[in-house]
Structure formats: structure tokens, C-alpha cells
PDB file of N, CA, C and O in Angstrom:
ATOM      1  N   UNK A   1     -26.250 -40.109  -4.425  1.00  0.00           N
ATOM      2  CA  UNK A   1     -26.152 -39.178  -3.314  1.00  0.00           C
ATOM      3  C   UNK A   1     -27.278 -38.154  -3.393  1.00  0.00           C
ATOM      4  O   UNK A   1     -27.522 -37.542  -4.433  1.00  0.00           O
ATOM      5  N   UNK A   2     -28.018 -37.974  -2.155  1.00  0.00           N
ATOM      6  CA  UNK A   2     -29.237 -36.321  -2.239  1.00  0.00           C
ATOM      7  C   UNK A   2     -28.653 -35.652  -2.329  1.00  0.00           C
ATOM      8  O   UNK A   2     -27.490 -35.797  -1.955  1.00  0.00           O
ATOM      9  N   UNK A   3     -29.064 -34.588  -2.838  1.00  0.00           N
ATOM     10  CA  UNK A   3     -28.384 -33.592  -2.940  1.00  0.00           C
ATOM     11  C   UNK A   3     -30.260 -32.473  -2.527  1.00  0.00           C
ATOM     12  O   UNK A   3     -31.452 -32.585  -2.811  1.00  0.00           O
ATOM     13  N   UNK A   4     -29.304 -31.457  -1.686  1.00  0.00           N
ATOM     14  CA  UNK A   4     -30.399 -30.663  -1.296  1.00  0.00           C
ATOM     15  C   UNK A   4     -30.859 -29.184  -2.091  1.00  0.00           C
ATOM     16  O   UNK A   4     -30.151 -28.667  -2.956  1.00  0.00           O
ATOM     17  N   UNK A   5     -31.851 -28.753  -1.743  1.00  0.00           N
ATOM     18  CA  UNK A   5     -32.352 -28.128  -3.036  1.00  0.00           C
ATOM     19  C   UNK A   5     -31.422 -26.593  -3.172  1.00  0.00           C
ATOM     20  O   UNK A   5     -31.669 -25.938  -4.184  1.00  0.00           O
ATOM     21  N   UNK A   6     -30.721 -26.206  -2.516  1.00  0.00           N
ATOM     22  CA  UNK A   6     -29.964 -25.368  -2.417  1.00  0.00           C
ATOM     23  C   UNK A   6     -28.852 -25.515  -3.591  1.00  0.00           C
ATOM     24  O   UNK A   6     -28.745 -24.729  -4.531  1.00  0.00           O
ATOM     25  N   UNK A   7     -28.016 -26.699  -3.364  1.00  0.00           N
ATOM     26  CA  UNK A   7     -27.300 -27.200  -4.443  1.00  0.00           C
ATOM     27  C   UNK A   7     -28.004 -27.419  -5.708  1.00  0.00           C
ATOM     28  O   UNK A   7     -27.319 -27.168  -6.700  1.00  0.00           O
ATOM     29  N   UNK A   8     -29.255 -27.843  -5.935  1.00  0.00           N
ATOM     30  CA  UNK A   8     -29.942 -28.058  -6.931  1.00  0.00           C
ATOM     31  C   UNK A   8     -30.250 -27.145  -8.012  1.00  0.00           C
ATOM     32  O   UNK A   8     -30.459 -27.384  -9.202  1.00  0.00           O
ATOM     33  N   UNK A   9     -30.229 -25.374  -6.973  1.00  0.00           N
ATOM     34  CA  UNK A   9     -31.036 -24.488  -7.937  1.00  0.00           C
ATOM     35  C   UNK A   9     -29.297 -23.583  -8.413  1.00  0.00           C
ATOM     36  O   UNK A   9     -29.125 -22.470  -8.911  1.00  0.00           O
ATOM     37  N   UNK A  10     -28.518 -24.394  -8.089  1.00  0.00           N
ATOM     38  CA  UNK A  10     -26.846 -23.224  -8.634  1.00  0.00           C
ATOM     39  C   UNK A  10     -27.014 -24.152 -10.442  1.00  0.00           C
ATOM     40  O   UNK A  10     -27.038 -25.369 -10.623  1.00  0.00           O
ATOM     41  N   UNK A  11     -27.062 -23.573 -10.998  1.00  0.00           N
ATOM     42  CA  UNK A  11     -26.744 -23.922 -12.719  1.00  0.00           C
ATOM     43  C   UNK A  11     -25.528 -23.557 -13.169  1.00  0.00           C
ATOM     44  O   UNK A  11     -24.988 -24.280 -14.006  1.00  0.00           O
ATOM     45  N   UNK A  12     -24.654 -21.986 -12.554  1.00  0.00           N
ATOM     46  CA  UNK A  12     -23.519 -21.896 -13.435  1.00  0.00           C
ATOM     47  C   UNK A  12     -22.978 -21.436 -11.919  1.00  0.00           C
ATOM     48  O   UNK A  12     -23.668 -20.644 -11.275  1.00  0.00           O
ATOM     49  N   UNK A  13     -21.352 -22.107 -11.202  1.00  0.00           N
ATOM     50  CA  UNK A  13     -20.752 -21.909 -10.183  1.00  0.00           C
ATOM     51  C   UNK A  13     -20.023 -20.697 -10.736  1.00  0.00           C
ATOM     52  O   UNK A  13     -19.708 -20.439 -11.898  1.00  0.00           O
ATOM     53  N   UNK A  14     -19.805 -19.913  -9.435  1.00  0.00           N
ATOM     54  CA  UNK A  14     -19.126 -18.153  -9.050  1.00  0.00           C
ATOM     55  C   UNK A  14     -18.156 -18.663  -8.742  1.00  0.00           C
ATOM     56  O   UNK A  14     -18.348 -19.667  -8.055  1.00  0.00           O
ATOM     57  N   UNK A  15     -16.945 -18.380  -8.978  1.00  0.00           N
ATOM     58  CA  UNK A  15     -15.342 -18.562  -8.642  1.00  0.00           C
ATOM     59  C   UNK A  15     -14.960 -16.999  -8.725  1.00  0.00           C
ATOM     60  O   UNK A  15     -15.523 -16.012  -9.199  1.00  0.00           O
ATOM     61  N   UNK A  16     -13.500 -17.268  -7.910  1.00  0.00           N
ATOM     62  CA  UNK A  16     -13.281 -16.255  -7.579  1.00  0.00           C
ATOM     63  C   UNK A  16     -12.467 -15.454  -8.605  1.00  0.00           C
ATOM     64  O   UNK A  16     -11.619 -15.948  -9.348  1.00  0.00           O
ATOM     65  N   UNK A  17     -12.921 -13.790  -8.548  1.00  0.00           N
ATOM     66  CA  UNK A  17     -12.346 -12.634  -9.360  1.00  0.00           C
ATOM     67  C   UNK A  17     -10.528 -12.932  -8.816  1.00  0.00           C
ATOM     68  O   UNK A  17      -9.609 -12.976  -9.634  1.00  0.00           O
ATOM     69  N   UNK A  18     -10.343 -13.097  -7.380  1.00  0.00           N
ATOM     70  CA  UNK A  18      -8.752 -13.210  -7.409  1.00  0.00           C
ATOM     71  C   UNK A  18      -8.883 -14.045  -5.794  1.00  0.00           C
ATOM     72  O   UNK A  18      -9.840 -14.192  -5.034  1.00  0.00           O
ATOM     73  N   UNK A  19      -7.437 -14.481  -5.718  1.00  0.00           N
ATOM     74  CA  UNK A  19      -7.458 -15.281  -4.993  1.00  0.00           C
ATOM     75  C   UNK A  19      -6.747 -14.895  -3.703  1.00  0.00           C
ATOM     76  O   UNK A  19      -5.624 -15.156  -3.269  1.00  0.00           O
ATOM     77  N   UNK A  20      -8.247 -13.862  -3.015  1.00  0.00           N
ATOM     78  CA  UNK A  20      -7.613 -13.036  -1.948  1.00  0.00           C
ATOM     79  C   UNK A  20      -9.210 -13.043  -0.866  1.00  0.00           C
ATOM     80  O   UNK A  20     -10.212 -13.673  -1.204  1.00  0.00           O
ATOM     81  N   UNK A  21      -9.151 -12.515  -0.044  1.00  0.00           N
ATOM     82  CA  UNK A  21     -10.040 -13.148   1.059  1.00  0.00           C
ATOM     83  C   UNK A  21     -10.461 -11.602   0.777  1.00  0.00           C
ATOM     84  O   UNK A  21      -9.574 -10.756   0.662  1.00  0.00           O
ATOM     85  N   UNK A  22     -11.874 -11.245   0.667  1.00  0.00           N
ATOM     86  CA  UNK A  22     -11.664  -9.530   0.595  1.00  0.00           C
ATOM     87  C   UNK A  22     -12.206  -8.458   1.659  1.00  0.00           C
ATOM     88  O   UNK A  22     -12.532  -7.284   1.481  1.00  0.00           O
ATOM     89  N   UNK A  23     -12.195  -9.479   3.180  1.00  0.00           N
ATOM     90  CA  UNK A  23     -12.193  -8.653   4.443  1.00  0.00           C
ATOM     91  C   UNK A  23     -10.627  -8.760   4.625  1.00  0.00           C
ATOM     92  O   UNK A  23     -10.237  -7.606   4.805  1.00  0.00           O
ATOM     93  N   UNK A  24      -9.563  -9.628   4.657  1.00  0.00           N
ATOM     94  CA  UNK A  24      -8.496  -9.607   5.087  1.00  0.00           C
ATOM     95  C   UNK A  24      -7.744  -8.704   4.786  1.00  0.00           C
ATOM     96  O   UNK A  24      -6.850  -8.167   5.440  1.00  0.00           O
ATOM     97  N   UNK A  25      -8.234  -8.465   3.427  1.00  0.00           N
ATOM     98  CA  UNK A  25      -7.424  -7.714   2.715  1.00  0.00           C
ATOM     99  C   UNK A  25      -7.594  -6.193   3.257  1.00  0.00           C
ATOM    100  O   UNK A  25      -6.683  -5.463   3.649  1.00  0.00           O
ATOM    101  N   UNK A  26      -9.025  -5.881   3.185  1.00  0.00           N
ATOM    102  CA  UNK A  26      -9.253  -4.642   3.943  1.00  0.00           C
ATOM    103  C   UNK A  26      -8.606  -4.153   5.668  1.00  0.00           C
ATOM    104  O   UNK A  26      -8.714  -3.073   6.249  1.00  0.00           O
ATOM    105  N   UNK A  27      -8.060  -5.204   6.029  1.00  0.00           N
ATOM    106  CA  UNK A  27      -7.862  -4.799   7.283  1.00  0.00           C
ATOM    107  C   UNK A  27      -6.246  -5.363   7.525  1.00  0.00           C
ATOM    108  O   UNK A  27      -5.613  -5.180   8.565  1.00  0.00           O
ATOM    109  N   UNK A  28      -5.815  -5.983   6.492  1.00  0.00           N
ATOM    110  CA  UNK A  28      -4.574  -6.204   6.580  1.00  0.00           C
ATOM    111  C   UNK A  28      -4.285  -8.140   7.557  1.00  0.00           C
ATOM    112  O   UNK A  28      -3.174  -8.581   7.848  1.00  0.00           O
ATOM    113  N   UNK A  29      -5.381  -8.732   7.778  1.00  0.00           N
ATOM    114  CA  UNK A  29      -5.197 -10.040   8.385  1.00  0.00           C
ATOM    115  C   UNK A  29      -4.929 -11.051   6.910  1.00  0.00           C
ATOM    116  O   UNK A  29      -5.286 -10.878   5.745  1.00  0.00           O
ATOM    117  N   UNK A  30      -4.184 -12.083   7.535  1.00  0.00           N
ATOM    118  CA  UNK A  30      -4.015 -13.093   6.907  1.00  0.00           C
ATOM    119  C   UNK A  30      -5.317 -14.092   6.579  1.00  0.00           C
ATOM    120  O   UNK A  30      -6.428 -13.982   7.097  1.00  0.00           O
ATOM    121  N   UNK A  31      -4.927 -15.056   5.632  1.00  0.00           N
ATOM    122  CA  UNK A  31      -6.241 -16.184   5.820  1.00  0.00           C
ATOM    123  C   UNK A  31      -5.933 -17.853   5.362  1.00  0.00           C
ATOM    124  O   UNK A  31      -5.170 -18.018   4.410  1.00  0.00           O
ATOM    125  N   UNK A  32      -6.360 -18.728   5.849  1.00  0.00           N
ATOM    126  CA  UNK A  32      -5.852 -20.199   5.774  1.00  0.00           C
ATOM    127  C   UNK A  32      -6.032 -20.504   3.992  1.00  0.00           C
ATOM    128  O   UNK A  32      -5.149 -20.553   3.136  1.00  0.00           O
ATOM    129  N   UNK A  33      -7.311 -20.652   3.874  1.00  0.00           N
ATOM    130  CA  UNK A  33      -8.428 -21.129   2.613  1.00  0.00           C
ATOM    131  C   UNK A  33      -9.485 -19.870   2.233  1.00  0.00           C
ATOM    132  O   UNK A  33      -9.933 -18.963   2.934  1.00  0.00           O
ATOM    133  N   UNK A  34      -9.628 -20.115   1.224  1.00  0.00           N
ATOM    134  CA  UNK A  34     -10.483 -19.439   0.548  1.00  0.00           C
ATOM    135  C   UNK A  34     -12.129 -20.166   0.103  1.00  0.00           C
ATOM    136  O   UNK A  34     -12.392 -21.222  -0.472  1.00  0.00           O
ATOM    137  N   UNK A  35     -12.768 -19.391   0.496  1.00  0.00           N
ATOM    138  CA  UNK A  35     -14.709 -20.002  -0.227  1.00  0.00           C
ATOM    139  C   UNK A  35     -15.498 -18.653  -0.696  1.00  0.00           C
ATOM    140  O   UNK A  35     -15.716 -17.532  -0.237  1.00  0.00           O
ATOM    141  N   UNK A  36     -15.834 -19.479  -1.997  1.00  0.00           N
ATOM    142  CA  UNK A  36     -16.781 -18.452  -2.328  1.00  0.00           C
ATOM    143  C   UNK A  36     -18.095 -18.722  -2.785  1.00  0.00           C
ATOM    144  O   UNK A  36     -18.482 -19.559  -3.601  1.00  0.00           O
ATOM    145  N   UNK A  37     -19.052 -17.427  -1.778  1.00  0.00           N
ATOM    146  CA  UNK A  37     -20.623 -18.297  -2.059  1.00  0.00           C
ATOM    147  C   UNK A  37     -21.273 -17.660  -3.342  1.00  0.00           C
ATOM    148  O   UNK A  37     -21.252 -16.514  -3.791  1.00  0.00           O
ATOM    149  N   UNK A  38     -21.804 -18.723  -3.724  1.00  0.00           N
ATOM    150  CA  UNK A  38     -22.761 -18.975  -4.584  1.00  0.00           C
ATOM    151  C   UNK A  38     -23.770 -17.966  -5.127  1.00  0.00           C
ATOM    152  O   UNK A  38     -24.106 -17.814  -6.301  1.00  0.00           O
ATOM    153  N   UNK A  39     -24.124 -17.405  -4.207  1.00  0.00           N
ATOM    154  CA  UNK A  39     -25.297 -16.220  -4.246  1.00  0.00           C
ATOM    155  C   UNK A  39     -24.764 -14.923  -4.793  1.00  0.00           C
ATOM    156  O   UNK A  39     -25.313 -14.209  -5.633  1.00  0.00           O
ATOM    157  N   UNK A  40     -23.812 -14.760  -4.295  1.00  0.00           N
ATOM    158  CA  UNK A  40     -23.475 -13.219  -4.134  1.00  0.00           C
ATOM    159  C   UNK A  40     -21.850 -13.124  -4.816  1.00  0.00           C
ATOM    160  O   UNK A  40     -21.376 -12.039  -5.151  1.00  0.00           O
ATOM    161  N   UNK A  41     -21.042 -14.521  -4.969  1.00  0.00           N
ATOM    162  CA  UNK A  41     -19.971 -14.371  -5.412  1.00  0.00           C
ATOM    163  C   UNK A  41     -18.705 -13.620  -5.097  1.00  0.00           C
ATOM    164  O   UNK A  41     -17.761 -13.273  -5.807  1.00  0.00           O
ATOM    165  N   UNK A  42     -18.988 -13.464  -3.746  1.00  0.00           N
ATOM    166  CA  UNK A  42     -17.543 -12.783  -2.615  1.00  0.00           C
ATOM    167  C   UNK A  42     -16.995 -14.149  -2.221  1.00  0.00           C
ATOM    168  O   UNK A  42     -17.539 -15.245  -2.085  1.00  0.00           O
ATOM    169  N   UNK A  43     -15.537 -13.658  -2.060  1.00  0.00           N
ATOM    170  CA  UNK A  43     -14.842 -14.526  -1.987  1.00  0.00           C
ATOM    171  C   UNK A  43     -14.060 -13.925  -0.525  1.00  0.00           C
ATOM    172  O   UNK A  43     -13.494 -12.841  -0.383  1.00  0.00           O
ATOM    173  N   UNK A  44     -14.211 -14.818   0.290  1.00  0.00           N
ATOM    174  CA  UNK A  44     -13.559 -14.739   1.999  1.00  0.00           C
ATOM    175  C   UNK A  44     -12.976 -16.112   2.151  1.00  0.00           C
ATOM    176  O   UNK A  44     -13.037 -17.114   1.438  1.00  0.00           O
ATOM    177  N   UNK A  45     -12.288 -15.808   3.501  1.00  0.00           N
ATOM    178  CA  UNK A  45     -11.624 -16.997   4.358  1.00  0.00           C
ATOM    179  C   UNK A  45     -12.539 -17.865   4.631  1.00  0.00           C
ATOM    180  O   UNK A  45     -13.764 -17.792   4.538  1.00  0.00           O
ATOM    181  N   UNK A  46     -11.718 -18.851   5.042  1.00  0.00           N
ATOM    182  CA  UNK A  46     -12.558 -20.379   6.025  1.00  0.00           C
ATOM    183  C   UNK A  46     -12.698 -20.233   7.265  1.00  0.00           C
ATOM    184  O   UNK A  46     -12.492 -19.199   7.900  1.00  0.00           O
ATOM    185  N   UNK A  47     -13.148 -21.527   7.778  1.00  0.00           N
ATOM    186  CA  UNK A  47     -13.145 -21.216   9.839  1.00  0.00           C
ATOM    187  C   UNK A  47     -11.606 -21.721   9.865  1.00  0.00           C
ATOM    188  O   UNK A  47     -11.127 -21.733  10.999  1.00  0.00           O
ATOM    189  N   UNK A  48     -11.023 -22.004   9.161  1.00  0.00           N
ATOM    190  CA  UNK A  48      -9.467 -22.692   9.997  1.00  0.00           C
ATOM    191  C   UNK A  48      -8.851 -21.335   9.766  1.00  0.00           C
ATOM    192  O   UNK A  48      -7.686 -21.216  10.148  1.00  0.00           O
ATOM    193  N   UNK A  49      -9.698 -19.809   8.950  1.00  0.00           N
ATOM    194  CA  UNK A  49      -8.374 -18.580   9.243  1.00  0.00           C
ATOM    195  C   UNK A  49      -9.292 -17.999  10.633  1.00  0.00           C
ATOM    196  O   UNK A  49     -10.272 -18.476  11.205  1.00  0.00           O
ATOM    197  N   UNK A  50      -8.417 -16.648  10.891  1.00  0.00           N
ATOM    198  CA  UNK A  50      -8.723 -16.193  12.344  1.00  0.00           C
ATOM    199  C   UNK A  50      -9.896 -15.892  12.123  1.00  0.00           C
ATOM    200  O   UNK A  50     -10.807 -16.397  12.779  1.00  0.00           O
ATOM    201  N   UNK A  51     -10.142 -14.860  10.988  1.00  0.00           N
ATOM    202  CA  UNK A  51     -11.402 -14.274  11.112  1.00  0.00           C
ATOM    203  C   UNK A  51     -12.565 -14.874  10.645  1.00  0.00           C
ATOM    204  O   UNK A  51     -13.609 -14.228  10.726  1.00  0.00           O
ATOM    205  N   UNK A  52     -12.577 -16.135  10.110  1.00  0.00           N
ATOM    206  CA  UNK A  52     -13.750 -16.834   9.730  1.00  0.00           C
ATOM    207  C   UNK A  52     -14.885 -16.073   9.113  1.00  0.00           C
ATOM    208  O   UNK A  52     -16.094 -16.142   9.337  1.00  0.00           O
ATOM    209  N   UNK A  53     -14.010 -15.124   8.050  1.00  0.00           N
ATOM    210  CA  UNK A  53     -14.914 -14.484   7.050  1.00  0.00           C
ATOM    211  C   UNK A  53     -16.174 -14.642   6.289  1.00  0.00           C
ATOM    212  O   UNK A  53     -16.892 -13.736   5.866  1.00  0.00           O
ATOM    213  N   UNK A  54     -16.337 -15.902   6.177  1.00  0.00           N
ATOM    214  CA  UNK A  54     -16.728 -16.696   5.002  1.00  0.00           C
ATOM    215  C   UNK A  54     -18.457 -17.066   6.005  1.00  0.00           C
ATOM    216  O   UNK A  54     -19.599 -16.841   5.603  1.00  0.00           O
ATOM    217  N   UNK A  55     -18.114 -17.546   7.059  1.00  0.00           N
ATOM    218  CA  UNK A  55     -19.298 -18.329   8.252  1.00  0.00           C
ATOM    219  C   UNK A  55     -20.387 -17.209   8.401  1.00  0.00           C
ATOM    220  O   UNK A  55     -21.599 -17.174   8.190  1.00  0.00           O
ATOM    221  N   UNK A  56     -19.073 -15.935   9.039  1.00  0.00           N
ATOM    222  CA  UNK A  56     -19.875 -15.018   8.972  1.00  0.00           C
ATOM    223  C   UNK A  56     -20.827 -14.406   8.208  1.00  0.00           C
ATOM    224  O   UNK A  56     -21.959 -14.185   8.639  1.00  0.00           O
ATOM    225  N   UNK A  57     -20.454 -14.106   7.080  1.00  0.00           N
ATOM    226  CA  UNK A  57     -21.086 -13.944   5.515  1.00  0.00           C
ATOM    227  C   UNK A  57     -22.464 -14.706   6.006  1.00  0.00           C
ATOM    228  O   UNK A  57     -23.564 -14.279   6.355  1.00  0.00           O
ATOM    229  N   UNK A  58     -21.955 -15.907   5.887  1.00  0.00           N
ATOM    230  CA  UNK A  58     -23.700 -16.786   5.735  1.00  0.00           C
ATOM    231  C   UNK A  58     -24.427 -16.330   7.108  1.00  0.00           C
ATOM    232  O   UNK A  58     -25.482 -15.784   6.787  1.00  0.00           O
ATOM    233  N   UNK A  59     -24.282 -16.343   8.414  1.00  0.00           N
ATOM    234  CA  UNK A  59     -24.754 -16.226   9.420  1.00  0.00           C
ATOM    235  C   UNK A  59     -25.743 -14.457   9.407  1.00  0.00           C
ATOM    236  O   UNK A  59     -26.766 -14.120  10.002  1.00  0.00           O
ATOM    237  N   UNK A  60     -24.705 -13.591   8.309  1.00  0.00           N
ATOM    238  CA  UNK A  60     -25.421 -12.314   8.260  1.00  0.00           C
ATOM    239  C   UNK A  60     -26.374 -12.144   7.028  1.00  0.00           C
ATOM    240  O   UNK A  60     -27.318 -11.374   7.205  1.00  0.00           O
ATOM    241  N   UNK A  61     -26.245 -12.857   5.589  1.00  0.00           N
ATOM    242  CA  UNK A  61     -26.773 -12.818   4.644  1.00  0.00           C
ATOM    243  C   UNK A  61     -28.087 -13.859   4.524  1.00  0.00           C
ATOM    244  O   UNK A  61     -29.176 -13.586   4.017  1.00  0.00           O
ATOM    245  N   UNK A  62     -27.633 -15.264   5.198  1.00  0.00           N
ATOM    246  CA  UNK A  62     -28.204 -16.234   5.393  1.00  0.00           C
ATOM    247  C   UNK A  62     -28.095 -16.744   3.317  1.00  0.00           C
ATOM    248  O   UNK A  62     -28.944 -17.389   2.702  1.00  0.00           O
ATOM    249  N   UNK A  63     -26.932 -16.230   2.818  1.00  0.00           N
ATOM    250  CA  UNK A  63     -26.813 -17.011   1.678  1.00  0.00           C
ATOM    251  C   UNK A  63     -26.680 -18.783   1.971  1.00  0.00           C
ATOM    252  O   UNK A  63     -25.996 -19.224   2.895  1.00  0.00           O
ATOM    253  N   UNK A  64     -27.303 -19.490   1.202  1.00  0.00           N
ATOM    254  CA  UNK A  64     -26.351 -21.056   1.636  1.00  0.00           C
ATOM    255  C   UNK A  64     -25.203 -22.005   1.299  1.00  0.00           C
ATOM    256  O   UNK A  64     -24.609 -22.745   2.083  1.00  0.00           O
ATOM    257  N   UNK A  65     -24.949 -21.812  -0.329  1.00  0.00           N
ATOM    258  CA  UNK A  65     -23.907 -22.701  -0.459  1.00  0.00           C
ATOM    259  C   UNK A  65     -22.709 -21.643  -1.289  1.00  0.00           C
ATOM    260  O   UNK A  65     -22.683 -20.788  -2.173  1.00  0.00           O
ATOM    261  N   UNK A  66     -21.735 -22.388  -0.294  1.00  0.00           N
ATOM    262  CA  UNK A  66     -20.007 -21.991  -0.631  1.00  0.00           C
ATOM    263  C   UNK A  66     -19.632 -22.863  -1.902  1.00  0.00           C
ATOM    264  O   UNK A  66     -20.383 -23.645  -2.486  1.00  0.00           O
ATOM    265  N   UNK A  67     -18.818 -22.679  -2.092  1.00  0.00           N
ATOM    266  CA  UNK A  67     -17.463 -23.547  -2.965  1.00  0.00           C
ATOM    267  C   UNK A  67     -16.415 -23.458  -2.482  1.00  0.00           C
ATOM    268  O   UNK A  67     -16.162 -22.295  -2.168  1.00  0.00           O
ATOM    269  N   UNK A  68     -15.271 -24.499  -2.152  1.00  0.00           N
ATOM    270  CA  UNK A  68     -13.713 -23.806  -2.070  1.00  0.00           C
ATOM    271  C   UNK A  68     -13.309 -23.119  -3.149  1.00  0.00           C
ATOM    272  O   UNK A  68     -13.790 -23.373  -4.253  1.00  0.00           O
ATOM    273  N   UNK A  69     -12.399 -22.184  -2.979  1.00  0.00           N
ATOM    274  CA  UNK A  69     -11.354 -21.745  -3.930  1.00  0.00           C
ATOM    275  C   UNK A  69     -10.325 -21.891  -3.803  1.00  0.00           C
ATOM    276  O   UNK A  69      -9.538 -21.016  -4.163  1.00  0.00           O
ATOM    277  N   UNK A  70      -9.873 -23.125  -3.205  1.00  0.00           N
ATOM    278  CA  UNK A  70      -8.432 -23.650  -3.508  1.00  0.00           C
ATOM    279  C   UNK A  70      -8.360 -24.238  -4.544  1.00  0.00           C
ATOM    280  O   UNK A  70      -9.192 -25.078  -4.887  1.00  0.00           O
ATOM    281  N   UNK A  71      -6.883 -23.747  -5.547  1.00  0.00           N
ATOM    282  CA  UNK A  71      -6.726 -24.606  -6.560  1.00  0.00           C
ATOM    283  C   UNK A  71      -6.820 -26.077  -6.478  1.00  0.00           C
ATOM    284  O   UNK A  71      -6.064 -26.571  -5.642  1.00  0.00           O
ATOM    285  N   UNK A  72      -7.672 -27.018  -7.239  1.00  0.00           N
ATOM    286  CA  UNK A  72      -7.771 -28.541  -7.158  1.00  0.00           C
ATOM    287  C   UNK A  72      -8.481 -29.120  -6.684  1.00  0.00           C
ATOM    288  O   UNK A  72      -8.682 -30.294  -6.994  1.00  0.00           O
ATOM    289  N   UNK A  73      -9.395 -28.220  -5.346  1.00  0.00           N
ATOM    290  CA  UNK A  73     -10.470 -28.431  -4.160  1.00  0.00           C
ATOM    291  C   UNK A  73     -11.681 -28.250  -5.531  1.00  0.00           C
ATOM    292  O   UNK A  73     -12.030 -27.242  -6.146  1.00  0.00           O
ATOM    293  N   UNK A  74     -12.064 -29.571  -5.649  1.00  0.00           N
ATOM    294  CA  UNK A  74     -14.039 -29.204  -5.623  1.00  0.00           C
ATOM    295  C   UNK A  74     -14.949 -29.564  -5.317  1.00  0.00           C
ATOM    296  O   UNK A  74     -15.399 -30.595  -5.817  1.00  0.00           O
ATOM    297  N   UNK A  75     -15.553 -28.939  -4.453  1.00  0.00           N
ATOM    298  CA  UNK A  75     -16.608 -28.985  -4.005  1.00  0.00           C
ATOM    299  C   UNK A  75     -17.298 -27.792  -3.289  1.00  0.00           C
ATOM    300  O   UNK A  75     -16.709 -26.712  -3.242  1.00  0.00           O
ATOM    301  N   UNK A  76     -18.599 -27.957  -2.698  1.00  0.00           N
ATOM    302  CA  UNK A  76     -19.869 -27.053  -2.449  1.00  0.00           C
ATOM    303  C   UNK A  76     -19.965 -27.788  -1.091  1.00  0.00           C
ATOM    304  O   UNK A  76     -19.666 -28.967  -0.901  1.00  0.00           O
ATOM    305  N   UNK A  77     -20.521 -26.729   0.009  1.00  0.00           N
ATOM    306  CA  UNK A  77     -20.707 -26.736   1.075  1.00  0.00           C
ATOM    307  C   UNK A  77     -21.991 -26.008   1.535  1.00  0.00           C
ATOM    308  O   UNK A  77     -21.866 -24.804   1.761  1.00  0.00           O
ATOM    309  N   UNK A  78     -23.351 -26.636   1.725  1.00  0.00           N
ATOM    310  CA  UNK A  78     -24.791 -25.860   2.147  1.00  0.00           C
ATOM    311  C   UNK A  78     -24.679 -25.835   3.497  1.00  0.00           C
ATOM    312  O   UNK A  78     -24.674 -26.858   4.181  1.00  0.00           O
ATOM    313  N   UNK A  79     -24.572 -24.539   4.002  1.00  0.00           N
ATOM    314  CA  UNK A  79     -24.650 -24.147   5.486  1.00  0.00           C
ATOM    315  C   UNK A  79     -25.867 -24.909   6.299  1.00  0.00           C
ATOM    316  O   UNK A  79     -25.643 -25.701   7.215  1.00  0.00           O
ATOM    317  N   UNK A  80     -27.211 -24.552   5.829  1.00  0.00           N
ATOM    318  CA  UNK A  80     -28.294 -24.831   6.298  1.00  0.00           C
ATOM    319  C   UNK A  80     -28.353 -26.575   6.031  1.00  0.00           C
ATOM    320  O   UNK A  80     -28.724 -27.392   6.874  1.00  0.00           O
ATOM    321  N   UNK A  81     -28.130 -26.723   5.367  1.00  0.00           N
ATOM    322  CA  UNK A  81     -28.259 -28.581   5.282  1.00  0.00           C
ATOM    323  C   UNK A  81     -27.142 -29.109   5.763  1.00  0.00           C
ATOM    324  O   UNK A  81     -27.068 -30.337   5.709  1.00  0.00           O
ATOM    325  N   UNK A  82     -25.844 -28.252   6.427  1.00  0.00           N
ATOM    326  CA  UNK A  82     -24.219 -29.118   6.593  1.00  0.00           C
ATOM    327  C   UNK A  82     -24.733 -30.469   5.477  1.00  0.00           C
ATOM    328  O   UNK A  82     -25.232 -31.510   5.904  1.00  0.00           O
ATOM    329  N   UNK A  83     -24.505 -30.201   4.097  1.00  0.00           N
ATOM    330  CA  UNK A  83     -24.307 -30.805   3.085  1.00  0.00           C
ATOM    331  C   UNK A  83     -22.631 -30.633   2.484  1.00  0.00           C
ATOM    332  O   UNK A  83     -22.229 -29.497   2.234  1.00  0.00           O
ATOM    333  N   UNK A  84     -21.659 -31.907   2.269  1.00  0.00           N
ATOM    334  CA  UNK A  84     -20.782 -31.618   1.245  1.00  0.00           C
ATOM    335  C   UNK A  84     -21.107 -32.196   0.191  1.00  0.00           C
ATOM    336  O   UNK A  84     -21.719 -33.262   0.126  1.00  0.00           O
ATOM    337  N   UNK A  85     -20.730 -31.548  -0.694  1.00  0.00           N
ATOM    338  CA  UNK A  85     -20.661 -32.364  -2.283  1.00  0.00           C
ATOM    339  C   UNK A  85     -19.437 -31.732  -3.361  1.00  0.00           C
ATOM    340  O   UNK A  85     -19.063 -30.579  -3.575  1.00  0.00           O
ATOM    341  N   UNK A  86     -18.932 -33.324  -4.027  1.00  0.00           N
ATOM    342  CA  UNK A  86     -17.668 -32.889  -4.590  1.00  0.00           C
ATOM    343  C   UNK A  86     -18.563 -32.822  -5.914  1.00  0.00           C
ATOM    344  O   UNK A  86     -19.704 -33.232  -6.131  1.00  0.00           O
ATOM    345  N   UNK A  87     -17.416 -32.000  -6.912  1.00  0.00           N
ATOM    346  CA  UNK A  87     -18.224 -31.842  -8.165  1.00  0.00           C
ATOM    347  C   UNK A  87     -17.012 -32.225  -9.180  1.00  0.00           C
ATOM    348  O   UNK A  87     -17.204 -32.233 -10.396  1.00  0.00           O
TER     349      UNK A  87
END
């Protein structure tokens, strides 16, 4: 499988400090799933919660690759390449 250079240059994966979305939390909304990117190591919602915490993040930071943080989920997600890869 390619793998794109985004995925290439992560050496040690960011998981999450706790397993809480940390705009939701600030404002009191719920959230479906949890992802946390790579770069910066915040941990937000998915697009299946309301606020699609997580999209946003990349769309304002232009960081590229997520991880889930659901227990059992692994894999990495590169915004800019719509790359998945399980690990």
C-alpha cells in the first residue's frame, strides 16, 4: 500500500490525554467519535458529531493527519491526500 508523505514523516503517534472532545466540552455539546491530529495532539469530534470539531481543526490549521481515538479503532486519516491507513 502508498502511503503518503504526511503519514511517512509521524515516527511516534499522539493519543489522547482523555477521552473527551475539547471544544464540546467547552461549550457543553455532545460528540459521536473522537480524532486526534498528529501535529498538535488535540483531541476533537468527527463529522458524524454536530460540531465537526476535528475537520475544522484541519481546514483552520491546515495540520494533515488524524488518528481515531476510539478504543480498538486504528488507524490515520491524511486530509490533504483523503488517505486511510490502518496501523
Amino acid at each position: 500500500m502508498e502511503v503518503c508523505k504526511h503519514i511517512k514523516e509521524i515516527t511516534l503517534l499522539k493519543h489522547p490525554k482523555e477521552q473527551v472532545c475539547e471544544e464540546c466540552i467547552k461549550t457543553g455539546d455532545e460528540w459521536v467519535h473522537l480524532r486526534t491530529c498528529q501535529t498538535c495532539g488535540v483531541t476533537l469530534c468527527c463529522d458524524q458529531s454536530p460540531k465537526q470539531h476535528m475537520t475544522k481543526h484541519y481546514h483552520a490549521t491546515h495540520h494533515p493527519v488524524i488518528i481515531s481515538s476510539q478504543p480498538g479503532e486504528r488507524w490515520l486519516w491524511c486530509y490533504p491526500d483523503e488517505l486511510f491507513v490502518e496501523y
